[in-house]
C-alpha positions as CSV (number, residue, x, y, z in Angstrom):
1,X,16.4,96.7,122.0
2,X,15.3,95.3,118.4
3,X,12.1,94.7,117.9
4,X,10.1,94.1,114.3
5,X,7.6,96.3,112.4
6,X,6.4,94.6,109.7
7,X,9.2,93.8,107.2
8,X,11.6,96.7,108.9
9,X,13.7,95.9,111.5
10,X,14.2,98.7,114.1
11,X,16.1,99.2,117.5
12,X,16.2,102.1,120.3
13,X,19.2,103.6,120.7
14,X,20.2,104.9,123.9
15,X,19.4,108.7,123.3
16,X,16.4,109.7,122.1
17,X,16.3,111.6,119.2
18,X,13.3,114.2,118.5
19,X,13.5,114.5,114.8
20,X,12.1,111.8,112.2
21,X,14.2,108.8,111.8
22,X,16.3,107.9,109.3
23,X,16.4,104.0,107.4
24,X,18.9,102.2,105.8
25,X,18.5,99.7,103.0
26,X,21.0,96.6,103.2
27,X,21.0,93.5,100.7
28,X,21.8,90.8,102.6
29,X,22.7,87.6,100.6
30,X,23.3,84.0,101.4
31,X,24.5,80.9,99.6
32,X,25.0,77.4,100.5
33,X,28.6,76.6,101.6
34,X,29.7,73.6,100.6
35,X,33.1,73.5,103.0
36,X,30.8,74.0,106.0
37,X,27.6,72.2,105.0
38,X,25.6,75.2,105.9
39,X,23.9,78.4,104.7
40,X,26.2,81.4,104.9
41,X,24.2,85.2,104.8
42,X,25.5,88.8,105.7
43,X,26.1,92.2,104.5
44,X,29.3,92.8,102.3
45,X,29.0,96.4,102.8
46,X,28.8,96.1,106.6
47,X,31.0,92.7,106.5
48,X,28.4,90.9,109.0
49,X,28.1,87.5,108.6
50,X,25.7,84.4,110.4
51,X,24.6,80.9,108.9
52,X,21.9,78.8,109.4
53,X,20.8,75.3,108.6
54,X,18.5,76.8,105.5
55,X,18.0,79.6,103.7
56,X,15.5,81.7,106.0
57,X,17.7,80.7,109.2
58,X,20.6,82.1,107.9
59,X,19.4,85.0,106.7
60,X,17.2,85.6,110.1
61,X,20.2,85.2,111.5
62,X,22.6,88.0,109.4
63,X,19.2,90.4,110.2
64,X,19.7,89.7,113.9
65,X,23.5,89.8,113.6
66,X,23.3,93.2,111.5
67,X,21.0,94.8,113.9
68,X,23.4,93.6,117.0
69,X,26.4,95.7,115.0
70,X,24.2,98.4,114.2
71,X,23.2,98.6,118.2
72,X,27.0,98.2,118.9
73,X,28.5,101.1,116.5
74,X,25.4,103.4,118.1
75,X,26.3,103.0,121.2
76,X,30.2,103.6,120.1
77,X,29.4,107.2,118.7
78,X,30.3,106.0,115.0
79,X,27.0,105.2,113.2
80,X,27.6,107.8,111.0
81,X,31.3,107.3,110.1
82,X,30.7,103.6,109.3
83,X,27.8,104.0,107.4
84,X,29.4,106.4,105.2
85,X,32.9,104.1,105.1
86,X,30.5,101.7,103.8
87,X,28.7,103.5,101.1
88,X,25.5,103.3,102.7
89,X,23.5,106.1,102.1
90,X,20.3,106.6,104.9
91,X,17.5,108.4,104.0
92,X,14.5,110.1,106.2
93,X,11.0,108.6,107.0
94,X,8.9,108.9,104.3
95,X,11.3,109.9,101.6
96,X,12.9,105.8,101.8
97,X,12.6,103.9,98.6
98,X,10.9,100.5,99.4
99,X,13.1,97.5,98.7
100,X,12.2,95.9,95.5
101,X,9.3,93.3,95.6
102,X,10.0,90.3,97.2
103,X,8.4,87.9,94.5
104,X,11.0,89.1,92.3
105,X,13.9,88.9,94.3
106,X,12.7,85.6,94.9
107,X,12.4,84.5,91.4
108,X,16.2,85.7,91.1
109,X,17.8,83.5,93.8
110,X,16.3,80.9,92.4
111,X,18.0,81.4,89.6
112,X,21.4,81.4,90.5
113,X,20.5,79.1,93.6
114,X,21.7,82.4,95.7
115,X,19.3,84.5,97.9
116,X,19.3,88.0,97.9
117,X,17.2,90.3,100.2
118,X,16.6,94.2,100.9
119,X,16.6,94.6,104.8
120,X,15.3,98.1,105.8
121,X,16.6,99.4,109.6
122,X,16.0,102.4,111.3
123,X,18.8,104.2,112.7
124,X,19.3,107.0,114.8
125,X,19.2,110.5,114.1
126,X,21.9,112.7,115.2
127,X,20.3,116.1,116.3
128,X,20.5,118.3,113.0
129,X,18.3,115.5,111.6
130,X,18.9,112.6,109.1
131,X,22.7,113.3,106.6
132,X,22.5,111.3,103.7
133,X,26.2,111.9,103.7
């Protein structure tokens, strides 16, 4: 199941794998609704959604939501296919860029009164060890 380290979120897939692990970076974004009244967040790439009465709700939320689908397309085989579908590129332990500094992103959104966050999750890594392909 998912559990937090930090600002990555990880889960446990079902197999264990003996190689390093690989991490993705997804920007998750969210922007006030007007239609619905609420804060609307998710991944574009990944085309998971969630809202949330404010800002940090919703985009708790798309991170829990995200990590749910992520659990879901490990357990269906296709992690690999879906993540390259989506142009999501993972990358091994240690060799990850970190996500660009939150101050700054914060700065951004409020800017154009739209929030914009790196989410970094580890995902599981098929036996040859982690494809960025």
């Amino acid at each position: 199941m998912a559990r937090e380290e930090g600002n990555r979120r990880t889960f446990h897939p079902a197999r264990t794998h003996p190689t390093k692990p690989c991490f993705i970076h997804v920007d998750v974004h969210a922007k006030f609704d007007k239609e619905v009244s609420r804060w609307v967040a998710g991944s574009a790439k990944l085309n998971v959604w969630s809202s949330g009465k404010d800002p940090k709700e919703a985009l708790d939320r798309a991170g829990e939501a995200i990590l749910l689908f992520l659990n879901e397309i490990e357990r269906l085989g296709t992690v690999w296919e879906v993540l390259k579908e989506a142009g999501i590129r993972p990358q091994a332990a240690g060799t990850s860029p970190e996500p660009e500094p939150l101050l700054g992103r914060l700065r951004d959104a409020m800017k154009d009164e739209e929030y914009s966050f790196p989410l970094a999750f580890q995902i599981p890594t098929p036996d040859s060890g982690c494809h960025p392909d």
